[in-house]
N, C-alpha and C positions, 0 to 999 in steps of 0.2 A: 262245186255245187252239190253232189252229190254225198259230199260229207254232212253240208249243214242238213239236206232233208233228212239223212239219217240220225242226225242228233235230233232235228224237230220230232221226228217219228221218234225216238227215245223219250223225249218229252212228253211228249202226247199218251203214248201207250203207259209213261207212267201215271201221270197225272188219272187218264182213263182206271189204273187199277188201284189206285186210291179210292176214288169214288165210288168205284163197285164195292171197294174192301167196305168203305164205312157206310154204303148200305147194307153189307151181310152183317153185320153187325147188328144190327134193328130188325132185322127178318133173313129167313133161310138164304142161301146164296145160290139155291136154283130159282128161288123166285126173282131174286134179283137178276138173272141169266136171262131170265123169260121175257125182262123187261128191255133189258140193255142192247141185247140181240134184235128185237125188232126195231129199235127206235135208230140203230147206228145201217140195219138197215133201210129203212125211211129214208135216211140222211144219204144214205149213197145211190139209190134209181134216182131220186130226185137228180145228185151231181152228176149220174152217168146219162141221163135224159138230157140235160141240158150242156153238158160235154159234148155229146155225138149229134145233137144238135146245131151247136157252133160246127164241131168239126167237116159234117156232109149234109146236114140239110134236115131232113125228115129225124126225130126224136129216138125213134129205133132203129135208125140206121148202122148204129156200130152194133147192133146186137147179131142184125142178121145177114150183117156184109161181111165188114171186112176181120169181125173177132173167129167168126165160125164157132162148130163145135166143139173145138178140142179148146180154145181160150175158154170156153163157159165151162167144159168139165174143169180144168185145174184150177178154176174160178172155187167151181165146189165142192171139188178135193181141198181143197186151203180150209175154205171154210167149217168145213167137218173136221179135217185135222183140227183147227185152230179151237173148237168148240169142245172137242174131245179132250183134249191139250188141257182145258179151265176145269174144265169136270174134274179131271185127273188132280190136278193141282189144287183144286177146293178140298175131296175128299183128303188128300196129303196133308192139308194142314188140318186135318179136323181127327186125325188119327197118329200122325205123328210128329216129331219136333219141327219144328219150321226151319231152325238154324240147322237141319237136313235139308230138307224139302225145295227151301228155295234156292241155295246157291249149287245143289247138283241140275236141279230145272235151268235155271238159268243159263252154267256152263254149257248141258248139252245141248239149248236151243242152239246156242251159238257157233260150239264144237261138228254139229253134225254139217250144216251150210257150209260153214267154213273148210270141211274137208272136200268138200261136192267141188267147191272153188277153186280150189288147190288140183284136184285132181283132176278136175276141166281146163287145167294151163294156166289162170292167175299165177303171177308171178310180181308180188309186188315189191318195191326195194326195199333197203335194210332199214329203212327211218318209219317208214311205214308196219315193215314187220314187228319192230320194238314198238311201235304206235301199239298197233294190235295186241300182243302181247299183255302191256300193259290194261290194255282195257278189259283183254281177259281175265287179268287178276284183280282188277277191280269190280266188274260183274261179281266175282264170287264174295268179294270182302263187303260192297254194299248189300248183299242179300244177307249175310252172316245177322244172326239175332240171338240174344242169350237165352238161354232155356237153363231147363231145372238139371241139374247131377244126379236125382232121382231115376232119372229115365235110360231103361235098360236096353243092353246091346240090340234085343231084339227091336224095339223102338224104333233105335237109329236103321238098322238094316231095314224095317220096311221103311222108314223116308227118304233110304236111299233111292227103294225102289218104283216108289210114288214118285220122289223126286225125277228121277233116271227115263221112265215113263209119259211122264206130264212135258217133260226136255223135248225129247224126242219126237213128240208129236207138236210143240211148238216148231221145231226143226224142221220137220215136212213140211207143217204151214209157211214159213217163210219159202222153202224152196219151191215149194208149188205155187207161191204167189207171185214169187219172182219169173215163175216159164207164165204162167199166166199172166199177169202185167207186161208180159209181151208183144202185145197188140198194138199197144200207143193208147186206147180208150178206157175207160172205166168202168165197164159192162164187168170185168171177172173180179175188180173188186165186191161191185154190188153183187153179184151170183154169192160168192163168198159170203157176206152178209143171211144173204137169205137159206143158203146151206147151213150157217150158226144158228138159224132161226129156229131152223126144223128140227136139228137136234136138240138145242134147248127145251123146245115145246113137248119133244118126244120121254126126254130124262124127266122134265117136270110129272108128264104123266105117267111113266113106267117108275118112279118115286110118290109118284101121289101126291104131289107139293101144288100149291095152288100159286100162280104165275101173281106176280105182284100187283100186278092193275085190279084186283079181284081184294088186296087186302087193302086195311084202310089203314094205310100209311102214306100221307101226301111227302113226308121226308125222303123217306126210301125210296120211293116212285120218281121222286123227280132227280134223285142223284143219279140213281140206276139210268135211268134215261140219257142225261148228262153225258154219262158215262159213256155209252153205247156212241153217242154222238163223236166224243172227244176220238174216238177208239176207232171210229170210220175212217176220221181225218188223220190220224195216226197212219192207218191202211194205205191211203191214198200217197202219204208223206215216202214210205219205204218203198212202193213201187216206183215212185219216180227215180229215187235211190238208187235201186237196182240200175235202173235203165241210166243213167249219169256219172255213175263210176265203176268200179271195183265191187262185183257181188260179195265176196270173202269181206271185204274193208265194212260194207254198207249193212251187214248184218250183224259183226261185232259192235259198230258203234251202235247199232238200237238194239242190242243186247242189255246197253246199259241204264233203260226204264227204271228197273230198282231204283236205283239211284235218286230218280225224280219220286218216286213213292218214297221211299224216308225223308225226303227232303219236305214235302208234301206232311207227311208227317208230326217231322220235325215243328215245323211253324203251325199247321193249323190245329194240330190236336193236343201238342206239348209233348211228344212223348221223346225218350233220352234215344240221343244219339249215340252209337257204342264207339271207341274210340277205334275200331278197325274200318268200322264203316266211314269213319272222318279220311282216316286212310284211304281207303277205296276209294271219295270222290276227288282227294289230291289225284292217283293214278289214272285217274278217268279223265282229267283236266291236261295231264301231262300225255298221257296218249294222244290227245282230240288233236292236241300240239305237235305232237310226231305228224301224225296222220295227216297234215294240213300242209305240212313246210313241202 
């Protein structure tokens, strides 16, 4: 069980950064931040209201029982991480190669959990471990994108380190979402949510960008939104993850979002598949299969 929600949460988060991609596209990608952040928050008090409703009765119940304060800070430690994490990653592609940027992000989202797991006693067997493995090398190979031979050493070396950056703080968020989704309720998803909201809103205005509901783009507006939506459910998809299997296992397998983004891609927008990345989603097919037996 714990596998498929982490493949769904793969799904989700990619499809989610598709949407946002091909709204930054039509307008700045902190305004699309401003958008996506509140609306995927919206989406999750609403789920966590009528979550802790079912669960005990009264609507704020899980807020102020049985999550306490320590679930709501790592609720909004995630969400800062996680918001930081995009920031990092938009500027990286807007300064240096992508086919830097994203497959060292990617790896160390994955690389940093995965050690926390490992070194907290996960001990998963060898079918599994080839599982993983392989998923890791396909994280990197579906993020891989062609870029120009014009672009000098120093180029690469900062996408490394926007890349390297932008990982690492994707990596907290998972781990912090993971102690946080601790509780059983939906409360530190949504705190999360709303801690990506505030930093969005604070980047928009320590950059002077005006948040997307403000420009008149009904295109943008409504993928951005979308997006933020898909991206909640995504959220909700990896904590349960967490809590159903192997934390090391559940964080490589939705590592591999990429993947659902060029697929994504691929079909709606036409654009070429590179032939490492066909690659990539064989090894991600053939892992899912280790990891499952």
């Amino acid at each position: 069980m714990g596998t498929i929600l982490a493949l769904a949460a793969a799904l989700l988060y990619g499809s989610a950064d598709f949407l946002g991609g091909a709204a930054a596209r039509k307008t700045r990608p902190l305004a699309v931040l401003a958008v996506s952040a509140p609306a995927g928050a919206v989406v999750m008090v609403i789920a966590a209201l009528v979550g802790s409703a079912l669960a005990s009765g009264p609507p704020g119940a899980g807020l102020a029982g049985s999550l306490g304060v320590a679930g709501l800070a790592w609720g909004a430690a995630a969400g800062a991480a996680g918001a930081i994490g995009l920031l990092l990653f938009y500027v990286g592609f807007s300064t240096a190669p992508m086919s830097v940027v994203a497959p060292v992000s990617a790896l160390a989202a994955a690389l940093l959990p995965l050690g926390v797991a490992v070194a907290q006693g996960e001990r998963p067997g060898p079918l599994v471990v080839a599982g993983g493995a392989m998923c890791l090398a396909a994280v990197v190979l579906v993020s891989l994108q062609g870029t120009s031979e014009s672009r000098s050493a120093t180029d690469r070396f900062r996408g490394l380190g926007w890349g390297l950056a932008s990982g690492l703080m994707f990596g907290l968020f998972f781990l912090f979402f993971r102690t946080a989704g601790a509780s059983g309720v939906l409360w530190p998803v949504a705190v999360a949510r709303l801690a990506g909201t505030v930093i969005a809103f604070a980047a928009c205005l320590l950059a002077r960008v005006r948040p997307g509901w403000s420009v008149r783009a009904r295109g943008p507006l409504v993928m951005a939104a979308v997006s933020g939506a898909v991206d909640a459910a995504a959220n909700v998809c990896y904590v349960l993850a967490t809590r159903t299997g192997l934390f090391g296992i559940a964080v490589v397998i939705t590592a591999l979002y990429p993947g659902m983004t060029v697929l994504l891609a691929r079909l709606v927008l036409g654009e070429r598949m590179r032939s490492w990345q066909r690659v990539g989603l064989i090894l991600a097919g053939a892992g899912l299969v280790l990891v499952t037996i």
